[in-house]
C-alpha angles and dihedrals in degrees: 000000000000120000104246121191125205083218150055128224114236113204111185099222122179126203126204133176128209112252100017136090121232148185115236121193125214145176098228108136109061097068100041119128093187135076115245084347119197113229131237108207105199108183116179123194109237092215111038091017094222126145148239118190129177140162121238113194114224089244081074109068101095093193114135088206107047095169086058107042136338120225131194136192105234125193096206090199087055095079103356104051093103095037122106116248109260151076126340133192107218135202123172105198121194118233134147103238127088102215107033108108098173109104100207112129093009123129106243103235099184146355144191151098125325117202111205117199130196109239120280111289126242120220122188118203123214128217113223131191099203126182137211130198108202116211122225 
């Protein structure tokens, strides 16, 4: 007899790509406690656990529908250049300073995975004259 849930499991996953700049999307405003909050990114690699904070003001966040979902231009070389490819575990924290990146005494906003890609590849094509000699 197989197992069958009434639910599904939703796990947020991001996905960014060296070189490029991208958009991210994020539930962020429904559980602030602050007014206009600035947000801590802490992104930690799953394999070599290193991080990667940074500090995003509220004046960032370009989404037309803030109550809904909050969306933010992100340059990935910015802070991932350096960073291997892989899995990341992810937490935005509220404060109300532009610079902390310690996350001791902030209200968690949001969590989940981080998938870090290398930049697009390049593939050059090569053009061949190839010859055959058919045996009789």
């Amino acid at each position: 007899m197989l197992n069958t849930f009434p639910f599904s499991i939703y796990i947020r996953m991001i996905q960014l790509t060296k070189g490029v700049t991208q958009y991210i999307y994020l539930t962020l405003t429904e559980k602030e406690t602050l007014t206009d909050p600035n947000y801590l990114f802490v992104f930690k690699n799953r394999s070599t656990n290193n991080e990667v904070k940074f500090v995003l003001l509220n004046a960032a966040d370009v989404s037309q529908y803030k109550d809904r979902y909050n969306k933010f231009s992100l340059k990935v070389d910015k802070y991932f250049s350096s960073k291997p490819r892989g899995q990341y575990t992810y937490s935005v924290y509220e404060q109300t300073s532009s610079a902390n990146q310690d996350t001791t005494g902030l209200n968690e906003l949001e969590s989940g995975i981080m998938w870090l890609n290398d930049a697009e590849n390049v593939y050059t094509e090569y053009q061949t004259n190839d010859t055959f000699k058919v045996r009789q």
